[in-house]
N, C-alpha and C positions, 0 to 999 in steps of 0.2 A: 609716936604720932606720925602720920603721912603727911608730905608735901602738902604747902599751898602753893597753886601757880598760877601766876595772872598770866593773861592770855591778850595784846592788841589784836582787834582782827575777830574775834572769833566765831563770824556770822559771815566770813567771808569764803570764796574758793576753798582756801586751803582751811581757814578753821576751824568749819565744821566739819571735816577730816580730824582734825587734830584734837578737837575737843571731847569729841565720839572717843578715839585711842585713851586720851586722858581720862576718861570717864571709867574705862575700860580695865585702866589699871587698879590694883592694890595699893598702891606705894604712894598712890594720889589721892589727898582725903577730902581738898578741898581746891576749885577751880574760881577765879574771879575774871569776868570777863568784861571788856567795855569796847564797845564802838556806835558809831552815832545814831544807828537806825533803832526801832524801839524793837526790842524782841523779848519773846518767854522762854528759857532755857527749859522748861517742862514741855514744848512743844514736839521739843528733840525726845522727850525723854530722857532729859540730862536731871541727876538727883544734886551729884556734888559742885554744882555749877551755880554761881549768885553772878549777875547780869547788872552791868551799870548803863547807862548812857552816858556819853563821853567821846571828846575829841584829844585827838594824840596832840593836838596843836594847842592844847588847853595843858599850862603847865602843870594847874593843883590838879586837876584834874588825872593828869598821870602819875603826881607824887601820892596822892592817895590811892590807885591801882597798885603801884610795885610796893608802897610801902609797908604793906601786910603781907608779902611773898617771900619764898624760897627762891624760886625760880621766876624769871619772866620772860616769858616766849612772844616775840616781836613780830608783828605778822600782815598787821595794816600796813596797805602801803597804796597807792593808785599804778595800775596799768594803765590803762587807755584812759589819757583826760590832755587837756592840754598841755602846753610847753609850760605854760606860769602854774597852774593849778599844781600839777604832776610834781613840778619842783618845789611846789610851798608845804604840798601834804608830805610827800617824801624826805624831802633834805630836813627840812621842822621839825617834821613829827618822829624821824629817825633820833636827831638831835635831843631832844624832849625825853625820848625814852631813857635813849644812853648814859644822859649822863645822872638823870634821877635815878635810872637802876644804882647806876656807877655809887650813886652817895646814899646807897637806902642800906641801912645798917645791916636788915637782916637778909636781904638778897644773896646767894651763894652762886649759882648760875645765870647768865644774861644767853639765852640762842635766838637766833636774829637768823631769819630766811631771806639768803639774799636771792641770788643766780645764777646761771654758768653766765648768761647776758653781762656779767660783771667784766670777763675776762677781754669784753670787745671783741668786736670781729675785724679781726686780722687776718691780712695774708700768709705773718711771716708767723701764727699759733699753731702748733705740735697740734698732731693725731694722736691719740688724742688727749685730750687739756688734762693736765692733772692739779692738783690742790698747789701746788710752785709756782705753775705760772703764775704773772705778776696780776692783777686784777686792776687797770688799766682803763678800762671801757674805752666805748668808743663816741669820742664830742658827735658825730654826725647822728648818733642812733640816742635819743634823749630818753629811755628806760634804760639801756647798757652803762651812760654818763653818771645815771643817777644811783644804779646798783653802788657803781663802784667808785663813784660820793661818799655813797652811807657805811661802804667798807669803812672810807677812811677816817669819817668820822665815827666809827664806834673801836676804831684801834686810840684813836684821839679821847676820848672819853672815857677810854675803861683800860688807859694807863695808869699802871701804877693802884687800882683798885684790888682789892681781894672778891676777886670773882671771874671765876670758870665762863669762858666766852668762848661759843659755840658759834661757827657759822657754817649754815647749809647753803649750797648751790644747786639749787633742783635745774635739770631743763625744763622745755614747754611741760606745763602741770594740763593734764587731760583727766577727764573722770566724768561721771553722770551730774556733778555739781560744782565741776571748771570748764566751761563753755565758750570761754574768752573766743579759742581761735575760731569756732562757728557762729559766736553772733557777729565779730568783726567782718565777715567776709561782706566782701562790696555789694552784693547784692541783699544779702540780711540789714545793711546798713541803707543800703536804699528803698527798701519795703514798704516802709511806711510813708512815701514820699507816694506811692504807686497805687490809686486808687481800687479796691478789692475787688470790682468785676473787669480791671484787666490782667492784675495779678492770678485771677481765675479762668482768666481766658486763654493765659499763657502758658498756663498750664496743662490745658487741656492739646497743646501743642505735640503731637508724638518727635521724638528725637531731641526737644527743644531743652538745653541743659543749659547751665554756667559754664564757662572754659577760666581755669586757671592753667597760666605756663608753669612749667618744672622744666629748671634745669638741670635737674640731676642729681644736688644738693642731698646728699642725708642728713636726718635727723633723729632725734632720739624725744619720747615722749616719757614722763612718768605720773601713774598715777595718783591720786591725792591720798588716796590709804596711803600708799609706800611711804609718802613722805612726810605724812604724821607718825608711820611708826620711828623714823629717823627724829622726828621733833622728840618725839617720847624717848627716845635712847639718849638723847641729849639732855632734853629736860632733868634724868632720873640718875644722867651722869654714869651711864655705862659705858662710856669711855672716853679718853682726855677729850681736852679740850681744841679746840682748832679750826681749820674748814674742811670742809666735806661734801665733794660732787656726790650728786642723786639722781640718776638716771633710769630706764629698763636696760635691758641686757642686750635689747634687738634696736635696729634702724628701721625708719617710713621714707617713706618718700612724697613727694607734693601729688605724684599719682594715686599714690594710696590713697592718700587724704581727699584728694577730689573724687574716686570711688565710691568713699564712705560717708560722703555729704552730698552724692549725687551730683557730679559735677564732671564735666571732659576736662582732662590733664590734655596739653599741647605741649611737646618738646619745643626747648629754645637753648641757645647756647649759654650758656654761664657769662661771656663776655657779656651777653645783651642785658645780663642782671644786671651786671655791672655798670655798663653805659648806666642802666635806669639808677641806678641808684646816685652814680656819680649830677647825673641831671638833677634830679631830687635834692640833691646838697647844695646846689646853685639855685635855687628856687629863694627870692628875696623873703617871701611869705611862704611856707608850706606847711597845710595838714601835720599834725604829727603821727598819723597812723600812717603817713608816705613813707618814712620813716622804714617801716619794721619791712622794707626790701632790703635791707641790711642783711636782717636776720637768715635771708637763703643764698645770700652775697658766698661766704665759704662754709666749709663744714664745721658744725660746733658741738662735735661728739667729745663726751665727759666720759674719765678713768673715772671707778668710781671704788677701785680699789680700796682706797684708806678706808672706805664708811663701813665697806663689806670687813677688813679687817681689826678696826679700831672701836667700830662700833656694833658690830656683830651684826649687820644690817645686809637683808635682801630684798629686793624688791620681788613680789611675787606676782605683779602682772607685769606683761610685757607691753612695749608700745603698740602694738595692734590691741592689746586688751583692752588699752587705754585710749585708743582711735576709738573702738566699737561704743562701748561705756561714754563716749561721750557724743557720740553722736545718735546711742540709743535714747540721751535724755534724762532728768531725774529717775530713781529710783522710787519706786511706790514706797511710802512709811519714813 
């Protein structure tokens, strides 16, 4: 008989990615999926997929998800919400998962999608990060804090357990259905605020763009295929157990990226990120999407060495692939 494998998450970014691969395989006979919004897995065209409603923060709730599994692939989690929301679904619902996997008899595998954002942005982290470095986060950047929260508590919960625990570190996830860093940008965020005959009037503007700064910062993007197929190599246990950076092969740059969303890049120095950010961290109340000037504060390019070795993993689009795809938009079907 094949696999059963619950899925948190799986109408989300990454796992509808993930559940597609799953679906894809042989070895996988049956998929159980829960998250809180109502969906039809036949929509997808998903066969071996049964669909709950259900919150990670809801304990029975999650003991009967993993308690019919082989494997359980952790995948809920909040990006963009606030400081109190972000840490009650995250650190909870991390909680929740961990340690019901951890005591669910038939469970053999737990893989948990963390971040490279785990390792904190540091001045004093190696070129690039590899699965050693300590996973730290960083207290001023409260998704980095809370990645490497949920490290510690799923090393806490699934000691001493009999079960293969898998952690993946993807960087920035881009694709036609991870959209995160284009609906964030300040001006998609102010849109709706901006009456539709001036938004159309400003349009009609010749040269009249967005300006984001780049300081020069590279980055690495990967796409959401790539890192379902790494969920699947893990899920099916093709190789130990452990963490594992996920990245493409190539660097962007914040010019790229304003290119590709139609936006002027303006040079600024690296220091001036820094002032910003350091202001930001004095701020008695602040946005927590102020916050993710963090993230181009230093460079946070992932070795991705071990996954390509251990787990016989490539990524087959590159982070322009992964620019273009997600700023081309959904995928028709």
């Amino acid at each position: 008989m094949g696999l059963t494998v619950a899925v948190t998450g799986p109408t989300g970014e990454i796992g509808t990615s993930a559940v597609r691969a799953l679906e894809e395989d042989e070895r996988v006979e049956r998929i159980l999926g829960m998250a809180r919004r109502p969906f039809d897995p036949a929509s997808r065209g998903w066969r071996k997929t049964e669909y709950r409603r259900g919150d990670v923060l809801d304990r029975s709730a999650v003991r009967d998800l993993v308690g019919g599994a082989d494997v359980v692939v952790h995948l809920a989690y909040v990006i963009m919400g606030s400081h109190q929301e972000s840490e009650r679904v995250n650190l909870t619902g991390c909680r929740n998962v961990f340690e019901l996997t951890a005591a669910a008899p038939r469970a053999r595998r737990l893989v948990y999608t963390s971040s490279v954002a785990a390792y904190g942005y540091h001045r004093d982290n190696p070129a690039p990060l590899t699965e050693d470095v300590p996973a730290r986060g960083s207290a001023e950047h409260y998704y980095s804090a809370q990645k490497a929260a949920c490290e510690r508590l799923l090393a806490e919960a699934t000691e001493g357990a009999d079960l293969d625990v898998y952690v993946l570190r993807p960087c920035v996830v881009a694709g036609p259905e991870a959209t995160v860093l284009v609906r964030n940008l300040p001006w998609e965020q102010a849109a709706s605020y901006v009456p539709s005959p001036v938004r159309r009037a400003l349009g009609t503007v010749p040269g009249l763009k967005p300006v984001l700064p780049d300081p020069g910062t590279r980055f690495q993007l990967v796409h959401p295929a790539d890192v379902a197929s790494a969920i699947v190599a893990a899920a099916l246990g093709d190789g130990p157990p452990g963490a594992y950076n996920l990245a493409a092969d190539d660097t962007i740059t914040v010019s790229d990226f304003a290119r590709a969303v139609g936006a002027y890049a303006v040079p600024v120095p690296a220091e001036l990120v820094g002032m910003t950010a350091e202001l930001v961290g004095l701020l008695p109340v602040k946005p927590a999407r102020l916050e993710w000037v963090h993230a181009v504060r230093y460079p946070m390019l992932a070795d991705t060495s071990r996954a390509r070795d251990r787990l016989g993993w490539r990524p087959r689009h590159s982070s322009r692939d992964a620019l273009e795809a997600m700023t081309a938009g959904p995928e028709d079907g």
